[in-house]
N, C-alpha and C positions, 0 to 999 in steps of 0.2 A: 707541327705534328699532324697525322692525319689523322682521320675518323676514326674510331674504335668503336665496338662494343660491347657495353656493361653491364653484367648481372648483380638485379642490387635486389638482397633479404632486408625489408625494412618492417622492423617489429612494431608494435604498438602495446601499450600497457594502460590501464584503467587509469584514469587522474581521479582527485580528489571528491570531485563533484560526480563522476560518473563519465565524463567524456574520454577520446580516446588521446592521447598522446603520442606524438612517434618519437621512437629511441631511435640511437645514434645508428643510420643506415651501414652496412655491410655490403662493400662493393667485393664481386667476384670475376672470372676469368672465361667461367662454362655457367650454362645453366642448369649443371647436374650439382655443382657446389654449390649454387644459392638454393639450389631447390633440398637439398638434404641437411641444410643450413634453417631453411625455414620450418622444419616438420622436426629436428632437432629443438628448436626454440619451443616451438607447439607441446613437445612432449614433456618437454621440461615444467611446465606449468608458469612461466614466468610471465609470457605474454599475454594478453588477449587476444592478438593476433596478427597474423605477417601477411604480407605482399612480397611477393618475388616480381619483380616487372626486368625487363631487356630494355635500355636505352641506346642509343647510339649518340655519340659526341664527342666533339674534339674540346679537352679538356681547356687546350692554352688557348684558343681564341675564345671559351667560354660559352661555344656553342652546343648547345645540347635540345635534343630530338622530344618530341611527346612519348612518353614512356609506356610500354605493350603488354599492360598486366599479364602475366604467368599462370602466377595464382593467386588465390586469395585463402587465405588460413585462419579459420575462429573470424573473431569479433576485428572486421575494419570499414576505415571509413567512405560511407556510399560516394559513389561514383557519381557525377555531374553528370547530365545526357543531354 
């Protein structure tokens, strides 16, 4: 199969201790679905907070690309530089 690319809403919620956890990622088609996806999740009050990133990867060889943060939403976790 060839390259595609994937828009992924990936929520995060408060753990026990205080740190972040990520819940079960939501893969989309556009980045107008993940993004009204993530600001959905936000007003709901359920998350601390989303990432919308854009990947690109070909699923069956396993290959997949450094992912190009969108947005960032409330409370997630800091970026490595």
């Amino acid at each position: 199969m060839a390259q595609e690319t994937l828009f992924i809403c990936q929520p995060y919620v408060l753990g026990k201790k205080g740190g972040l956890k990520p819940q079960p990622p939501i893969t989309y088609t556009t980045e107008a679905q993940a993004s009204l996806r993530a600001h959905r999740i936000m007003e709901g009050g359920s998350a601390a907070g989303v990432d919308v990133v854009r990947q690109t990867a070909d699923p069956d060889m396993g290959d997949y690309d450094e992912p190009i943060f969108l947005e960032r939403l409330g409370t997630v976790p800091q970026l490595d530089t």
